[in-house]
ROFIKE-64804 format. One record per residue: residue number from 1; residue in one letter; x, y, z of N, C-alpha, C in turn. Coordinates in nm, 3 decimals. Layout:
BEGIN
PT|NUM|A|X|Y|Z|X|Y|Z|X|Y|Z
...
//
This chain:
BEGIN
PT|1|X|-1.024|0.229|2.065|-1.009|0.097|2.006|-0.978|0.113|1.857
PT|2|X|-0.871|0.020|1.792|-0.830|0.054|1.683|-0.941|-0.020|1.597
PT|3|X|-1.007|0.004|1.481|-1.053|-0.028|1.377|-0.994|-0.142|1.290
PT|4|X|-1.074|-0.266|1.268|-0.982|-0.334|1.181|-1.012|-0.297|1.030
PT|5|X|-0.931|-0.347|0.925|-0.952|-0.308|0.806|-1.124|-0.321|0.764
PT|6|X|-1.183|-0.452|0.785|-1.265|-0.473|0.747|-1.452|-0.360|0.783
PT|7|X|-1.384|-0.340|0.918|-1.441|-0.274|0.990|-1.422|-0.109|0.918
PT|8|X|-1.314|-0.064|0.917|-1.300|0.070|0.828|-1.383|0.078|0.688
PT|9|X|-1.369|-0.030|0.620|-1.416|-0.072|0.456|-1.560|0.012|0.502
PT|10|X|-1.623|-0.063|0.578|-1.775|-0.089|0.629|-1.786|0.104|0.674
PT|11|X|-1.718|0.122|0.781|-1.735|0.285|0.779|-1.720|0.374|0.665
PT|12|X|-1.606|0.314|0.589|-1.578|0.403|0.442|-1.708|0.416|0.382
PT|13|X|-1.765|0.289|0.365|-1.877|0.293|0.237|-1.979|0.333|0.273
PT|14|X|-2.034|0.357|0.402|-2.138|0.407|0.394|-2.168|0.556|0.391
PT|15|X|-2.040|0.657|0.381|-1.977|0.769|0.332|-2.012|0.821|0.201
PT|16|X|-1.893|0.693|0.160|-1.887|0.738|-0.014|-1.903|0.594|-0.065
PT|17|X|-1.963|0.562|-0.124|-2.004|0.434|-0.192|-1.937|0.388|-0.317
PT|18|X|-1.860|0.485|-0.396|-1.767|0.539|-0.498|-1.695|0.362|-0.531
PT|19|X|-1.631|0.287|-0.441|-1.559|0.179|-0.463|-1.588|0.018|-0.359
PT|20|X|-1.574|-0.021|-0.420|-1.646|-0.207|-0.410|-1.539|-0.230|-0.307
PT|21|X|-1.593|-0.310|-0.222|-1.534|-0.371|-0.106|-1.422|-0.451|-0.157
PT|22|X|-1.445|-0.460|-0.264|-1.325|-0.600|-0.313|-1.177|-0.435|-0.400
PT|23|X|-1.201|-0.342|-0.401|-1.143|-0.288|-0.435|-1.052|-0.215|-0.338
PT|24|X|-1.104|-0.232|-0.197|-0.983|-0.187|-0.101|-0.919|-0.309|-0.064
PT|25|X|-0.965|-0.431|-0.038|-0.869|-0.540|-0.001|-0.783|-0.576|-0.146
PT|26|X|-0.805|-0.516|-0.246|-0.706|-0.531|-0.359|-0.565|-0.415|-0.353
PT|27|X|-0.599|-0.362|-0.249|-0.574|-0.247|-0.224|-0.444|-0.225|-0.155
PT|28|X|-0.490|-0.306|0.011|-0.420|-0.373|0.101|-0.338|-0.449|0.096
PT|29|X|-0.348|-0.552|-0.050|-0.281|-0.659|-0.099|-0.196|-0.598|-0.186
PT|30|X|-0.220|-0.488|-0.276|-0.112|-0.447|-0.334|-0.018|-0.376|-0.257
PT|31|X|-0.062|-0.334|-0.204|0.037|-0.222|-0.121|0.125|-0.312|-0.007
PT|32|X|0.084|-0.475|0.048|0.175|-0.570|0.072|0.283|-0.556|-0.006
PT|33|X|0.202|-0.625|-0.186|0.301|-0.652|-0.301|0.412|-0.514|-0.278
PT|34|X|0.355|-0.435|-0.311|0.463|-0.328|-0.309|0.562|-0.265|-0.204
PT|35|X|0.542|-0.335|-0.085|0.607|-0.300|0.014|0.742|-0.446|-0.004
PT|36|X|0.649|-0.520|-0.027|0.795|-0.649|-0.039|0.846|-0.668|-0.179
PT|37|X|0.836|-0.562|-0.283|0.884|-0.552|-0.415|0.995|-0.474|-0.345
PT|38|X|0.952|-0.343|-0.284|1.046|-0.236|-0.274|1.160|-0.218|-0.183
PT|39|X|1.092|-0.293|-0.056|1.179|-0.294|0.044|1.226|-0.459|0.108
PT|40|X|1.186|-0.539|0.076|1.184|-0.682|0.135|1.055|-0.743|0.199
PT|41|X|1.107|-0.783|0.290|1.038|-0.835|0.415|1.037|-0.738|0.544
PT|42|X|1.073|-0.593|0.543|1.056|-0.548|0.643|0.913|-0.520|0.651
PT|43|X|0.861|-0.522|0.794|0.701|-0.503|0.780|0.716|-0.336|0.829
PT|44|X|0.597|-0.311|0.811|0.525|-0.151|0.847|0.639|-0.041|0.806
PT|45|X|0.690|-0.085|0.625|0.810|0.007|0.581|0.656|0.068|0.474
PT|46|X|0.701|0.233|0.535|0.687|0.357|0.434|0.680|0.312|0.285
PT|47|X|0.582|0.332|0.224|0.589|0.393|0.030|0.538|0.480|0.036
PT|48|X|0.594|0.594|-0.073|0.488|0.681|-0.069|0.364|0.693|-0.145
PT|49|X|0.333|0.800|-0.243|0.192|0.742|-0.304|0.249|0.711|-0.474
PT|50|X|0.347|0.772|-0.514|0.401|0.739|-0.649|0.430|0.550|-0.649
PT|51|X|0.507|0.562|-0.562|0.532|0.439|-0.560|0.445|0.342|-0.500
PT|52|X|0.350|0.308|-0.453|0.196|0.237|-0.420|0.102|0.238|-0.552
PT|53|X|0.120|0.383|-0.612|0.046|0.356|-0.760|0.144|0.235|-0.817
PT|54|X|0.273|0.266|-0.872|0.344|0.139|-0.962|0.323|0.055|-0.897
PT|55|X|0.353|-0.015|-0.786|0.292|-0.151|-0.742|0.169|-0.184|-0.780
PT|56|X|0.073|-0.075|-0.775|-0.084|-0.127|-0.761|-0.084|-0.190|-0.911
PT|57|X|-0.028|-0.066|-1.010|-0.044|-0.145|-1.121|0.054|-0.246|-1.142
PT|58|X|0.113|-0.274|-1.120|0.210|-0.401|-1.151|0.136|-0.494|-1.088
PT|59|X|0.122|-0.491|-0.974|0.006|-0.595|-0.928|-0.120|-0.637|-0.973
PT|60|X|-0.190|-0.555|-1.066|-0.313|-0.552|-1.101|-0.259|-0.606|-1.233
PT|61|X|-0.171|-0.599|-1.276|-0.124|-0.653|-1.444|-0.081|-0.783|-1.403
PT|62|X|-0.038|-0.853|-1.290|-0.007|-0.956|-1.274|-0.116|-1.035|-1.250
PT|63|X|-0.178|-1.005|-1.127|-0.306|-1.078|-1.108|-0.425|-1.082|-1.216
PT|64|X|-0.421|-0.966|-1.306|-0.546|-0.974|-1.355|-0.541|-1.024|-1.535
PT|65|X|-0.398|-0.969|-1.562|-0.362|-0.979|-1.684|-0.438|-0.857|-1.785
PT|66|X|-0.467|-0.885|-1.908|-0.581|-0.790|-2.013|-0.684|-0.745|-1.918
PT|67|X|-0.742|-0.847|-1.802|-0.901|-0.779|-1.794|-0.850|-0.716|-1.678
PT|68|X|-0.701|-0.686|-1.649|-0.708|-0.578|-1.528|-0.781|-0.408|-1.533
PT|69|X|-0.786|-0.353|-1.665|-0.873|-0.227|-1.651|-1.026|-0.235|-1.628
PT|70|X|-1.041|-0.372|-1.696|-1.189|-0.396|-1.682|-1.245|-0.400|-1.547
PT|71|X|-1.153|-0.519|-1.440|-1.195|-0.539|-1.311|-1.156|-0.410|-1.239
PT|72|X|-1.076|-0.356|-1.234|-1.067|-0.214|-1.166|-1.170|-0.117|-1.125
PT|73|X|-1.218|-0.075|-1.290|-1.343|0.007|-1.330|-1.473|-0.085|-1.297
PT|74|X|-1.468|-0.202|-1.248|-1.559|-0.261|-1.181|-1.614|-0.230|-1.036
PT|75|X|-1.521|-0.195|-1.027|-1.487|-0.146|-0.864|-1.480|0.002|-0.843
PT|76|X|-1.517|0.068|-0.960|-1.520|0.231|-0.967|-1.379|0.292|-0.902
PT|77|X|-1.257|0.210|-0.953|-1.167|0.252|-1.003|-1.110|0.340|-1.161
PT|78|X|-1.115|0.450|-1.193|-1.078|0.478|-1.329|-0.957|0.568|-1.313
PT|79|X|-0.896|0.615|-1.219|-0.795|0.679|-1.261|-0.732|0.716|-1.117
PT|80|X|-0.571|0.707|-1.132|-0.482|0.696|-0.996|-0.555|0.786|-0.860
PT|81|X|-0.604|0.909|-0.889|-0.698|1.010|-0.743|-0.790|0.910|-0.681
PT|82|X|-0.855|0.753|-0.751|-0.950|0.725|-0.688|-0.887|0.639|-0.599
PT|83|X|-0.734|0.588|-0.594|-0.666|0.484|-0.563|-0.589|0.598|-0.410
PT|84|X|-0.534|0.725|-0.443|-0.539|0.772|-0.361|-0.634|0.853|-0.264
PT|85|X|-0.776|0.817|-0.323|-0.862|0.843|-0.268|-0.907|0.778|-0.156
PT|86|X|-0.918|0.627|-0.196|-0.932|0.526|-0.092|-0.805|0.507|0.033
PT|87|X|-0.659|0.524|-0.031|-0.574|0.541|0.075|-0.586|0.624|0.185
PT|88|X|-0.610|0.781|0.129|-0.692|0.888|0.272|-0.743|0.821|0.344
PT|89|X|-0.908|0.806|0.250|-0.987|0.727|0.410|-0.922|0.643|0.474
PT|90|X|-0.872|0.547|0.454|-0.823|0.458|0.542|-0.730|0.555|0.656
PT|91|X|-0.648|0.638|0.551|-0.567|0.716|0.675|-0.619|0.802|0.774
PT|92|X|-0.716|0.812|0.726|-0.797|0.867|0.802|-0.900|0.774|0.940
PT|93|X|-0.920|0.689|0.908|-0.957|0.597|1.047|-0.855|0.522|1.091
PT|94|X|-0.722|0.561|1.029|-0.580|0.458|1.137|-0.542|0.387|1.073
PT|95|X|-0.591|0.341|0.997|-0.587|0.191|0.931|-0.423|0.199|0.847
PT|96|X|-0.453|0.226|0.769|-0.323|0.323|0.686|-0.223|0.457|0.770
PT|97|X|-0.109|0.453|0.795|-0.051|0.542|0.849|0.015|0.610|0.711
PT|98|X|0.068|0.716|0.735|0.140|0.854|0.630|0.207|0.916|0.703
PT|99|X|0.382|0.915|0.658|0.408|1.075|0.647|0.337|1.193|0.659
PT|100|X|0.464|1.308|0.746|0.423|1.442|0.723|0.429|1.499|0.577
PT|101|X|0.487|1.416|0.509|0.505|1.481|0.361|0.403|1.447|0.246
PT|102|X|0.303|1.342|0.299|0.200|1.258|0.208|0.050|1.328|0.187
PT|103|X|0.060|1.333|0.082|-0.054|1.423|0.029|-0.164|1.326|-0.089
PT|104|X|-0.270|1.403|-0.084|-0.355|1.357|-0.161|-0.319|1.378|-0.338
PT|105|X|-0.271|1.468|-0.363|-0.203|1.560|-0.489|-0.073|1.427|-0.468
PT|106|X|-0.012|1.349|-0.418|0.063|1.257|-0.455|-0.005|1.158|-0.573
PT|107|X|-0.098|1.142|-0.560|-0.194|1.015|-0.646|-0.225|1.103|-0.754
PT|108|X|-0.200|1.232|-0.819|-0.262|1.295|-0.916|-0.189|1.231|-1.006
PT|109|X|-0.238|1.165|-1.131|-0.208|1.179|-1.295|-0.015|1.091|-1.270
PT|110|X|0.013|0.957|-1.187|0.088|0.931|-1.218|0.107|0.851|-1.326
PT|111|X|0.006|0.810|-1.407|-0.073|0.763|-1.523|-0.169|0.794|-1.496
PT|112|X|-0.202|0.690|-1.719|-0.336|0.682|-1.744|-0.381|0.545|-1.707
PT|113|X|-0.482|0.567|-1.658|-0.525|0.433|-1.653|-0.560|0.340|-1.726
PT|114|X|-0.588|0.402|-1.884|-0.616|0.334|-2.031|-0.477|0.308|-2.071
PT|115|X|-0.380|0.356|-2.097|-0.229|0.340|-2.058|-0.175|0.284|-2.047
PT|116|X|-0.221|0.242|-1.886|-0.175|0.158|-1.805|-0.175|0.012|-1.813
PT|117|X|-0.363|-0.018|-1.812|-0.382|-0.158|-1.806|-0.415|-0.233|-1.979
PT|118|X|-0.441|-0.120|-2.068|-0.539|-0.163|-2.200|-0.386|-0.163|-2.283
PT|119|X|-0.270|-0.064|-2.315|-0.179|-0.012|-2.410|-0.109|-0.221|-2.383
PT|120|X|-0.063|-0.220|-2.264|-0.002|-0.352|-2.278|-0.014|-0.465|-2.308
PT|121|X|-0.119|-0.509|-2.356|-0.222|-0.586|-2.424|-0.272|-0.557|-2.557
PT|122|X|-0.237|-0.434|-2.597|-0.265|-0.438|-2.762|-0.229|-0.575|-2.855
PT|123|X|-0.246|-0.542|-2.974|-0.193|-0.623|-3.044|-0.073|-0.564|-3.092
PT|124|X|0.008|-0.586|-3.173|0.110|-0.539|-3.230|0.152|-0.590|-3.352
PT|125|X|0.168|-0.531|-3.456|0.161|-0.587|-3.574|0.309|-0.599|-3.625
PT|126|X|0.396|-0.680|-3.678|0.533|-0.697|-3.695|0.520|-0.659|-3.828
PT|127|X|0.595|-0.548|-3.856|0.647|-0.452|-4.000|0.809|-0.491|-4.011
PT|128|X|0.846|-0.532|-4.111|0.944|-0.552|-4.129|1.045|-0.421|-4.180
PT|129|X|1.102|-0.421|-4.047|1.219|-0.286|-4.043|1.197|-0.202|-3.916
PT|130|X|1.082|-0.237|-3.872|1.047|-0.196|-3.754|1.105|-0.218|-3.608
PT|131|X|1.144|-0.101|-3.552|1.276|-0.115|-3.478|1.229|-0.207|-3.350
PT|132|X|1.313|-0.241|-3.284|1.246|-0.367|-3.151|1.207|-0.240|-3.033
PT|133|X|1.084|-0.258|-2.992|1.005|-0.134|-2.888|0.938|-0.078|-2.951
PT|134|X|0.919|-0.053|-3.136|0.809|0.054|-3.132|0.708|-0.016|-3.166
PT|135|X|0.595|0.069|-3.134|0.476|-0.027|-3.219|0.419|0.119|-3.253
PT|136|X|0.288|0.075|-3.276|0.177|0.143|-3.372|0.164|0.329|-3.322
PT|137|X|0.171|0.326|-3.164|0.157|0.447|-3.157|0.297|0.521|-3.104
PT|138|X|0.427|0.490|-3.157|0.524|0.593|-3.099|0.554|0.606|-3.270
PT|139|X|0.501|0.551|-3.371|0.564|0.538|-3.508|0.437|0.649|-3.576
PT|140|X|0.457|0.790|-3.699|0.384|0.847|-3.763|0.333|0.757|-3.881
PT|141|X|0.164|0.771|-3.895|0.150|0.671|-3.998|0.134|0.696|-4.127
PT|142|X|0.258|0.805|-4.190|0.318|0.785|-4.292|0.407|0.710|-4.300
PT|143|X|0.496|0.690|-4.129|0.634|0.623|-4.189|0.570|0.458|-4.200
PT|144|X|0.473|0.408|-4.137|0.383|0.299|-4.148|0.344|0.231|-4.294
PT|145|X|0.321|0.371|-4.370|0.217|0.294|-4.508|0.339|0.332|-4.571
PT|146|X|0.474|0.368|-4.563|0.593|0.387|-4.641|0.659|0.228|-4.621
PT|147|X|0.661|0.196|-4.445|0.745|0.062|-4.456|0.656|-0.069|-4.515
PT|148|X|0.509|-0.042|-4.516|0.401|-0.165|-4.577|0.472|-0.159|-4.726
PT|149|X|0.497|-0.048|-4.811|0.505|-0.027|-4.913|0.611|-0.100|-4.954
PT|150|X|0.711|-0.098|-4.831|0.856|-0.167|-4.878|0.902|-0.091|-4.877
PT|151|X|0.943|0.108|-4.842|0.979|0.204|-4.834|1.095|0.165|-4.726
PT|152|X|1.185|0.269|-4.738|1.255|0.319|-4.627|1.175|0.381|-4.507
PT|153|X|1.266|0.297|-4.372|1.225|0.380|-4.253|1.276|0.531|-4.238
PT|154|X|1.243|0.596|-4.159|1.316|0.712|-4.139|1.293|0.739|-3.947
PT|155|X|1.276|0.614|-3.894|1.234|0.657|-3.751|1.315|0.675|-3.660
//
C-alpha cells in the first residue's frame, strides 16, 4: 500500500525530528511551484535537485518575502543538504520518485542560505556614481569613502 504524503511526514519524524511538519508540505508545494515554473502543466515531470533548490528559494522569497530565512530556520531548515535531506526520505518511502542519476551530493552548497533569503532584503544605500547592480558588498570600501568624498569611481 502506497503511503500518503501526510502519512510519510508522520514516519519521517519520528526518525529524525530535524524538520517541522510545515516544512515538508512547504516542500511539496514548492517543488509543485517549480515543476510548473519549469516545465508547465505537465504533471509527474522530473527536476532535478539543483533545480528544486532555485524553485524552493524563489518560492520561499515569494511567499515569505524578508522573513523567508527566518521561517525556514524555523523549521530547522539552514542550508540546501537539509532541503535535500528531506527529499531522500520521502524518496525513500515512495512518496517522491528520482532518477538513476539523483543523488544526495546534488543538494550540496547550491547556495547560501544567508545569501539567499537575508542579501535580498538588505538595505542599499544610493552613492552617487554608483553603477546600477552594485551595492555595498561587490564595491571595496575604499572606493566607497572615495565616492562619499565626491572622489572618482574606479569600479
Amino acid at each position: 500500500m502506497k503511503l500518503s504524503f501526510d502519512q510519510a511526514v508522520r514516519l519521517i519524524r519520528e526518525k529524525d525530528r530535524r524538520f517541522d511538519v510545515d516544512a515538508f508540505a512547504f516542500l511539496r508545494d514548492s517543488l509543485d511551484f517549480t515543476v510548473k515554473k519549469l516545465r508547465g502543466e505537465i504533471a509527474g515531470t522530473h527536476v532535478n535537485g539543483r533545480e528544486l533548490l532555485l524553485g524552493f528559494r524563489d518560492y520561499a522569497l515569494k511567499e515569505f518575502g524578508p522573513m523567508a530565512g527566518t521561517v525556514l530556520r524555523s523549521w530547522g531548515l539552514n542550508r540546501c543538504q537539509d532541503v535535500g535531506d528531506m527529499v531522500f526520505h520521502l524518496i525513500e518511502l515512495g512518496v517522491f520518485g528520482r532518477s538513476e542519476s539523483d543523488k544526495p551530493e546534488d543538494f550540496a552548497d547550491i547556495y547560501d542560505f544567508d545569501d539567499a533569503f537575508r542579501v535580498p532584503f538588505r538595505p542599499r544605500r544610493l552613492i552617487h556614481g554608483l553603477p546600477q547592480g552594485a551595492n555595498y558588498r561587490s564595491v571595496q570600501p575604499s572606493t566607497l569613502e572615495s565616492m562619499e568624498q565626491g572622489g572618482a569611481s574606479t569600479l
